[in-house]
C-alpha positions as CSV (number, residue, x, y, z in Angstrom):
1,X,57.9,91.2,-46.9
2,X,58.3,87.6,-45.8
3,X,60.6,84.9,-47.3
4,X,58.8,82.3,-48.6
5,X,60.1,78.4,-49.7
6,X,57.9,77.5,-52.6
7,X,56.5,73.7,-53.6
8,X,54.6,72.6,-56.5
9,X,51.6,70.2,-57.6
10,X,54.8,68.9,-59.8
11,X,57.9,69.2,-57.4
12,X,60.0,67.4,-60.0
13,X,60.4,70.0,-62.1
14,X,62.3,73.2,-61.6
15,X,60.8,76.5,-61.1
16,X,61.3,80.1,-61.8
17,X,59.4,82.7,-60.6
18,X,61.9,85.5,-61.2
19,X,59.8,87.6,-63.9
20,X,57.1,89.5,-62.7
21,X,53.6,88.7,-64.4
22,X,52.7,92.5,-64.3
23,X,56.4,94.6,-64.2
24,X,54.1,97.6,-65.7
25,X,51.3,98.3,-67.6
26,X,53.2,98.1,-71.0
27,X,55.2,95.2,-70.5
28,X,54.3,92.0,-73.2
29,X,52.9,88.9,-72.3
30,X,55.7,86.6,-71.6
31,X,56.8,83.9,-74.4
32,X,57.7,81.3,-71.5
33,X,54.8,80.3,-69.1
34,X,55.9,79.2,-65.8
35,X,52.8,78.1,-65.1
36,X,52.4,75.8,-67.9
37,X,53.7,72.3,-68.2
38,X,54.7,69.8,-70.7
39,X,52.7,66.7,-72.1
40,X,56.2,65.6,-71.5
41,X,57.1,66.5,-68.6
42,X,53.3,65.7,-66.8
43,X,52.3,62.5,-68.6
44,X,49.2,62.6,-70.5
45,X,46.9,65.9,-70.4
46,X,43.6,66.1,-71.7
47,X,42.7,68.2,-74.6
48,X,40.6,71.5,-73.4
49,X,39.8,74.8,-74.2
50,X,39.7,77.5,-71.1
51,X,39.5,80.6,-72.9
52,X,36.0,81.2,-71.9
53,X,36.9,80.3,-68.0
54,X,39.5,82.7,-68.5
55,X,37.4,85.1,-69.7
56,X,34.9,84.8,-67.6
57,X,37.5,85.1,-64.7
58,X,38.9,88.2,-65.6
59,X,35.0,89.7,-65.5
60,X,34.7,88.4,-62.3
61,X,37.6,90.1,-61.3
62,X,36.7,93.4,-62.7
63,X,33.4,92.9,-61.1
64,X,34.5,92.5,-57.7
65,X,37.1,95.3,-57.4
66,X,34.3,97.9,-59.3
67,X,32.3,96.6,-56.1
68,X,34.9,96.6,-53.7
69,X,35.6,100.6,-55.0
70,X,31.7,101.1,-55.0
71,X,31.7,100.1,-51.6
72,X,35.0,102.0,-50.0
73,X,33.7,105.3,-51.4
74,X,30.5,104.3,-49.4
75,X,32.9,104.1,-46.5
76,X,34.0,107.5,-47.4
77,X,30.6,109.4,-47.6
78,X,30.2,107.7,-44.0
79,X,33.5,109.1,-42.6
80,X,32.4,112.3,-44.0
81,X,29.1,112.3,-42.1
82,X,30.7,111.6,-39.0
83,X,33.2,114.2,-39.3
84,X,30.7,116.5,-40.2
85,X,28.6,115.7,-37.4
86,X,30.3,113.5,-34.9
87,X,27.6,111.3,-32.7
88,X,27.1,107.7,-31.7
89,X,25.0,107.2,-34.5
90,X,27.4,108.7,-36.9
91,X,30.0,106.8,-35.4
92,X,27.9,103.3,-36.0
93,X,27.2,104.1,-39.5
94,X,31.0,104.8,-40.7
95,X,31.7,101.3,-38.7
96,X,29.1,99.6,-40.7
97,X,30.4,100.6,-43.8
98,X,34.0,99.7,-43.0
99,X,32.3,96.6,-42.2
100,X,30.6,96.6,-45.7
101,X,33.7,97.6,-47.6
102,X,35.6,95.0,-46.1
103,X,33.2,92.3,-46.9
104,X,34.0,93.1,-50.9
105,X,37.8,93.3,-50.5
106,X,37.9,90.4,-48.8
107,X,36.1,88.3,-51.8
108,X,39.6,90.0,-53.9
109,X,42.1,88.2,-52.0
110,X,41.2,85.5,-54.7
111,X,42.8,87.5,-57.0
112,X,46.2,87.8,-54.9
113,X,49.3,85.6,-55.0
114,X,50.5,85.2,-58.9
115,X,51.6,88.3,-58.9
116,X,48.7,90.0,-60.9
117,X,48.1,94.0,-60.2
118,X,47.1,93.6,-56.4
119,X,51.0,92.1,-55.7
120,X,53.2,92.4,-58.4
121,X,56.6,93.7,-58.1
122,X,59.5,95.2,-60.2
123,X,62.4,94.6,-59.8
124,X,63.9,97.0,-62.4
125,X,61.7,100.0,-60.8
126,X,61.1,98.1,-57.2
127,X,57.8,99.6,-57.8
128,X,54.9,97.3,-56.3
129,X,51.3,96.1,-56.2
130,X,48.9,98.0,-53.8
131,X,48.4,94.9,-51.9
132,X,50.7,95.9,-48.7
133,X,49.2,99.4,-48.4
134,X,45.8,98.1,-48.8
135,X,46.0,95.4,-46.3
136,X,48.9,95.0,-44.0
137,X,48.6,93.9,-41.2
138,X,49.0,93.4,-37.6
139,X,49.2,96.3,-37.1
140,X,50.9,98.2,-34.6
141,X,48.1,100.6,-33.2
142,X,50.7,102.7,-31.5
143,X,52.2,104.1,-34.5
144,X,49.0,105.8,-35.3
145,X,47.7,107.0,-32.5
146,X,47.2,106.8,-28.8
147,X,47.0,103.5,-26.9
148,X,46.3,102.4,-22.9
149,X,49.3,103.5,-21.5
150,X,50.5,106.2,-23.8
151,X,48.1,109.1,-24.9
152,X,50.3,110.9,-26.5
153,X,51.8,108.4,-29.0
154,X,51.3,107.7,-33.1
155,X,52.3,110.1,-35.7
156,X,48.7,111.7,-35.0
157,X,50.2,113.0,-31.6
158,X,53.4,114.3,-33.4
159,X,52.6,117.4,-34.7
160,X,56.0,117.6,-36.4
161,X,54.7,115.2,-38.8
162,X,52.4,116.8,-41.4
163,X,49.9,114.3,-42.4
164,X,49.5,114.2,-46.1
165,X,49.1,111.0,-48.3
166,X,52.8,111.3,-49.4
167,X,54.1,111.4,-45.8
168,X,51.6,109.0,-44.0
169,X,52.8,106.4,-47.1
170,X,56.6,107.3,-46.5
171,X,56.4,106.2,-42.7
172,X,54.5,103.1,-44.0
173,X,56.6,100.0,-42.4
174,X,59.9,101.1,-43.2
175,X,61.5,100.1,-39.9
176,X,59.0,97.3,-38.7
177,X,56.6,95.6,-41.0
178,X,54.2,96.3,-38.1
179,X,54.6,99.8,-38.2
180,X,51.3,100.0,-40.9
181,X,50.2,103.3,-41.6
182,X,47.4,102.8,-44.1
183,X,44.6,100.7,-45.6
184,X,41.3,99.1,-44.4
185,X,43.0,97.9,-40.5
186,X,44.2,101.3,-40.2
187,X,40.8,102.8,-40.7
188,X,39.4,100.0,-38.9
189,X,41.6,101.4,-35.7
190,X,40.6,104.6,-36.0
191,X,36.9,103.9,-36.2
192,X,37.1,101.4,-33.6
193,X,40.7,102.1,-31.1
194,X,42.4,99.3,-29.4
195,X,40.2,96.5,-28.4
196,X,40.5,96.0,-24.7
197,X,37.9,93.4,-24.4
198,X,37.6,89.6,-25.0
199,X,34.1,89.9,-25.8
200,X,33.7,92.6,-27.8
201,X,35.2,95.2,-30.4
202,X,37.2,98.7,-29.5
203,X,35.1,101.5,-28.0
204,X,36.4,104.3,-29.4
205,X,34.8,107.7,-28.0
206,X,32.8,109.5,-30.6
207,X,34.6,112.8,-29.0
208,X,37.6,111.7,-30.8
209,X,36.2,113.3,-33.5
210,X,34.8,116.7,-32.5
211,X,37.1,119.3,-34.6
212,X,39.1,121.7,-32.5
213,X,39.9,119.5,-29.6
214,X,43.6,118.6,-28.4
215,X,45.0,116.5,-31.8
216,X,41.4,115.8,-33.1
217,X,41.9,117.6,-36.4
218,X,44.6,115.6,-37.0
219,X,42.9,112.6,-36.3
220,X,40.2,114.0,-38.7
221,X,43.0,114.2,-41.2
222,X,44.4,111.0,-41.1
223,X,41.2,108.9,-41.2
224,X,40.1,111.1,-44.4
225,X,43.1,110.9,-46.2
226,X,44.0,107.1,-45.9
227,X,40.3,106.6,-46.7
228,X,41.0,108.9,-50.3
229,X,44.4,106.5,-50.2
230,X,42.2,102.9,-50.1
231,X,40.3,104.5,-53.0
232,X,42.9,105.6,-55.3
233,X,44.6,102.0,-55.1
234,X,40.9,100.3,-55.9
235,X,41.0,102.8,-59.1
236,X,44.5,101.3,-59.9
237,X,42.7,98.0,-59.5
238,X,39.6,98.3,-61.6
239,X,41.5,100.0,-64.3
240,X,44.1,97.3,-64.7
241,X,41.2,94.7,-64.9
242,X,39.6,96.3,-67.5
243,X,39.6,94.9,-70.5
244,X,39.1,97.9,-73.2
245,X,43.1,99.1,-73.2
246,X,46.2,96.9,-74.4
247,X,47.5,98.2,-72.1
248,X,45.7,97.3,-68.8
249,X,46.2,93.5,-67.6
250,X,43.2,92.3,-68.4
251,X,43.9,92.1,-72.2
252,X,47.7,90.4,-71.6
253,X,45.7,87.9,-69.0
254,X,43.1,87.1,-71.5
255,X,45.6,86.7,-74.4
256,X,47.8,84.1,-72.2
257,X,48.1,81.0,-73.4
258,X,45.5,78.6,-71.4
259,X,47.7,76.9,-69.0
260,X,49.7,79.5,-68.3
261,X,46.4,82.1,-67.1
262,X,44.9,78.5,-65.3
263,X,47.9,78.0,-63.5
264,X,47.8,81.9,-62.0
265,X,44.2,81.5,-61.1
266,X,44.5,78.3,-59.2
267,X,47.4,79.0,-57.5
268,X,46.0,82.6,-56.2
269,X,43.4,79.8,-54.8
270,X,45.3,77.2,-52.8
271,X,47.9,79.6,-51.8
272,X,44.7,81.9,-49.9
273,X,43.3,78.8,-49.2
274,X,46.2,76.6,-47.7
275,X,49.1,79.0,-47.1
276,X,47.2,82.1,-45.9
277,X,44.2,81.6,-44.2
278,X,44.8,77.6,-42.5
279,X,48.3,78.8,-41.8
280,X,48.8,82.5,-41.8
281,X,46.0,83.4,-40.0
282,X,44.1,80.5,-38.2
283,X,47.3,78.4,-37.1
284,X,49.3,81.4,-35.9
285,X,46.8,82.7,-33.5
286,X,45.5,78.9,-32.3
287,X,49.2,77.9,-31.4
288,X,50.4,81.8,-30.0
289,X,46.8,82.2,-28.0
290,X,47.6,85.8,-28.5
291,X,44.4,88.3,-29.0
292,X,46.1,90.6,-31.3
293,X,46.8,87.6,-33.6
294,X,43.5,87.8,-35.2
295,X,43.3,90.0,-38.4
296,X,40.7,92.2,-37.5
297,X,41.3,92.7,-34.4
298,X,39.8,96.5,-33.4
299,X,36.7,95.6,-34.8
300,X,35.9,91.8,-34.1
301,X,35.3,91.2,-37.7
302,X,37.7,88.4,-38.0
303,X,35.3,85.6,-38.6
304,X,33.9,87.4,-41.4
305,X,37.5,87.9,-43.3
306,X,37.7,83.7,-43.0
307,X,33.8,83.5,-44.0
308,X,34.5,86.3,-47.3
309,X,38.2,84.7,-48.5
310,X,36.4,81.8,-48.6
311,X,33.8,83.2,-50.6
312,X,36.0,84.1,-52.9
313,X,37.6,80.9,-53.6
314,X,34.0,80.2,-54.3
315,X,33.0,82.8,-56.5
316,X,35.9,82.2,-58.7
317,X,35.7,78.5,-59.0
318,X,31.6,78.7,-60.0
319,X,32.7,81.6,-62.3
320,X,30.2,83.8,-60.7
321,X,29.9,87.2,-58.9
322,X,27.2,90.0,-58.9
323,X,25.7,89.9,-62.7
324,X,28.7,87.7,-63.8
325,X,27.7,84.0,-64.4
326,X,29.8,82.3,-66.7
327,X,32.1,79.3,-67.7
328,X,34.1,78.8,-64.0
329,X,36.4,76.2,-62.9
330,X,33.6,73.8,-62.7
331,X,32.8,73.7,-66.1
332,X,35.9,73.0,-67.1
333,X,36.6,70.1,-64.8
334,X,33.9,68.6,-64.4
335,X,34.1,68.5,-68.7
336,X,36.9,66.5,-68.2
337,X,37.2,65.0,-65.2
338,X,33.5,64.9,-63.3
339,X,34.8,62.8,-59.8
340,X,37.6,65.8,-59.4
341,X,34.7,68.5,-59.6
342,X,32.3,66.3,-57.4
343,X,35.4,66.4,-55.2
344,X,36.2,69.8,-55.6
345,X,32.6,70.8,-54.4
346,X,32.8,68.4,-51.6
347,X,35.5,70.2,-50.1
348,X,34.4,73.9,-50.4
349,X,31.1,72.7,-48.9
350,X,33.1,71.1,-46.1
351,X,35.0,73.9,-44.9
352,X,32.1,76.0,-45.4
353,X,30.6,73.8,-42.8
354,X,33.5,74.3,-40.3
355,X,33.7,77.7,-41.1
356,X,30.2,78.1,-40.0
357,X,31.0,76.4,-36.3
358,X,33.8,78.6,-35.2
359,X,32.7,81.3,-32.0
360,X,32.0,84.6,-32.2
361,X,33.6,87.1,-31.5
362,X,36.8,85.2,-32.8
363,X,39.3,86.2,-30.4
364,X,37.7,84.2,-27.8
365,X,38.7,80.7,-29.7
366,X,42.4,82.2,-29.2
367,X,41.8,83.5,-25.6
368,X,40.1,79.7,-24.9
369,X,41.9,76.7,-23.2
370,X,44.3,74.5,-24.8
371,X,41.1,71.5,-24.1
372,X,38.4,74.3,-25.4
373,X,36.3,72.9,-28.1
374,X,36.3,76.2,-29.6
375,X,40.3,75.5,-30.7
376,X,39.2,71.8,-31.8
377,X,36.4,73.5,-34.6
378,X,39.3,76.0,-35.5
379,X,41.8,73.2,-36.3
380,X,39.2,71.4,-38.1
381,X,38.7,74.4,-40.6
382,X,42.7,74.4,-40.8
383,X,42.4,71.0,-41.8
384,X,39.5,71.1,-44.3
385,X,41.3,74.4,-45.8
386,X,44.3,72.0,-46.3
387,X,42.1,69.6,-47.7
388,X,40.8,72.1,-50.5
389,X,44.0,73.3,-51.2
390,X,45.4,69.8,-52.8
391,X,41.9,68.9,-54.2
392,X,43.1,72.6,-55.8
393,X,46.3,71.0,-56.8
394,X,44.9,67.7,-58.3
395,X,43.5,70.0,-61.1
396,X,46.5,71.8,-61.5
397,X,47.9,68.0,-62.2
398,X,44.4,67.0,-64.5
399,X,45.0,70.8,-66.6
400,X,48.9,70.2,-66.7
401,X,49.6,73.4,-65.1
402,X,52.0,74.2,-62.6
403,X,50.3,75.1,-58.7
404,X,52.1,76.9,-56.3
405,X,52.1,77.2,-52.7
406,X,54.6,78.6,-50.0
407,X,55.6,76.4,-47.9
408,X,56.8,78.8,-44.6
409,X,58.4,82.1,-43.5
């Protein structure tokens, strides 16, 4: 995991982030927010009641994951046809529903960054958040299976490794962070193998999956296991989002006081929006021009991760998703404060717009020439993410809640 330097929509005051907001499903609600700020400390804060945008939220969330899970076990009955009948078309199908499946996580990442059930940690038990098994990534290709150069390689080649969930997740980046074993890009490779081509996705052989040939069943293994992995995680999920146990997160996040919950849900948003997709995973790849920088790299999906995390920013501050249509961000501000929302919108529906210029297939903006045009309409939706990510911040300011961002690695 990277180091991260932290700033704040109100960098005067001190911050500490040291307590987990979800050490375990049993663990209270804390009594200090450290999202929430002072009438003191923030000057003058409007009088508002967000209970029902909080509520609303946590639907949404539940929502999303139930269809993020509905979709990955789609993905599995697809990986199940192929292996039961490996063809072309079998083949296609399993890659459109990895395609599918992805489209719903990718609307989650919303949900990521305050340390909620997708990325919490604990420190007493150093257990985590299925967020890094789920989603790593780059990934090094090589420590799965065989690559240009070296047919023999991965832990699918080394039949002294036995491939269960428990071993596959105990090789999981423990010397290189690179070194990813499971999750959706790791399915992704072994649907699609290395992509080899500027202008289009991997082309693995469908005959990598006929049982009985050289290390096929053990490809066969490890594609259906760390699809069973990807589901059991997204159970974890939709369970703690639930809202029927006292147990599960959904009832502490709904029980938090307003400002502390507001402060979580709009920092998950300009931290996706500024930190992880302008920076993380536009700006790196523009200023390395390297092909493997781009996140979904076997399968050339990459423009749709930046067009769905954007959704999701969306989704969560219109308060609506699937049959959920409630009190969202919107509401709230524009109750209070209607130029910020006016702004607000003005922003998502400019980097929507420069989302929508960017080339397909993606890599080819980081394969182009420094003069390209392509890399100009990429650093403009770097710029119009910025853009919505202190728009983001300005509410934390108007709600008198604390927004945080990191600031580098």
């Amino acid at each position: 995991m990277k180091n991260i330097a932290l700033i704040t929509s109100a960098s005067v005051l001190a911050l500490s982030l040291a307590t987990s907001g979800y050490a375990s499903q049993t663990d209270p609600v804390r009594n200090i927010s450290s999202y929430a700020l002072s009438k003191d400390a923030a000057g003058y804060i409007p009088d508002y009641n967000a209970h029902p945008v909080v509520t609303n939220y946590a639907a949404l969330v539940l929502a999303t994951y139930e269809q993020t899970l509905a979709d990955a076990k789609d993905l599995q009955t697809a990986i199940k046809a192929l292996l039961e009948n490996p063809s072309q078309d079998s083949l296609n199908a399993a890659r459109n529903a990895w395609i599918n499946a992805r489209t719903s996580y990718l609307q989650t990442e919303a949900f990521r960054f305050y340390e909620g059930p997708i990325d919490f940690v604990d420190e007493k038990t150093k257990e985590e958040g299925p967020e890094g098994h789920l989603n790593a990534w780059p990934l090094n290709e090589g420590f799965i299976d065989y690559t240009k150069g070296n047919p023999k390689g991965g832990l699918i080649n080394d039949p002294s490794i036995p491939l269960t969930a428990a071993s596959i997740r105990s090789q999981d980046q423990v010397e290189d962070e690179a070194d990813v074993t499971t999750g959706y890009h790791a399915i992704e490779f072994l649907l699609w193998g290395q992509d080899m081509n500027p202008t289009s996705a991997g082309t693995r052989p469908v005959s990598d999956f006929i049982a009985g040939k050289g290390n096929n069943d053990r490809r066969r293994l490890y594609l259906t296991t760390v699809t069973e992995m990807v589901i059991e995680d997204l159970n974890f999920l939709v369970k703690a989002w639930a809202a029927d146990d006292p147990d599960n997160y959904a009832t502490k996040f709904i029980a938090m006081e307003d400002k502390e919950a507001l402060g979580r849900i709009l920092t998950s948003l300009a931290t996706l929006s500024e930190f992880e997709l302008a920076n993380e995973r536009i700006a790196t790849g523009i200023d390395s021009g390297d092909q493997e920088d781009e996140q979904s790299c076997f399968s050339d999906n990459t423009l749709n991760d930046v067009i769905f995390d954007q959704r999701g920013i969306r989704n969560v501050y219109f308060g609506g998703y699937g049959d959920v249509a409630g009190a969202g961000l919107d509401t709230l501000v524009a109750s209070l404060a209607p130029n910020l929302n006016n702004k607000m919108i003005a922003a998502l529906n400019k980097t929507d717009g420069a989302i929508s210029q960017l080339n397909y297939p993606y890599d080819s903006i980081l394969a182009s020439a420094a003069d390209d045009p392509a890399r100009a309409e990429a650093e403009l939706v770097i710029q119009a993410l910025q853009a919505q990510s202190d728009v983001i911040k300005e509410i934390g300011k108007l709600l008198g809640v604390m927004v945080v961002v990191p600031t580098g690695g």
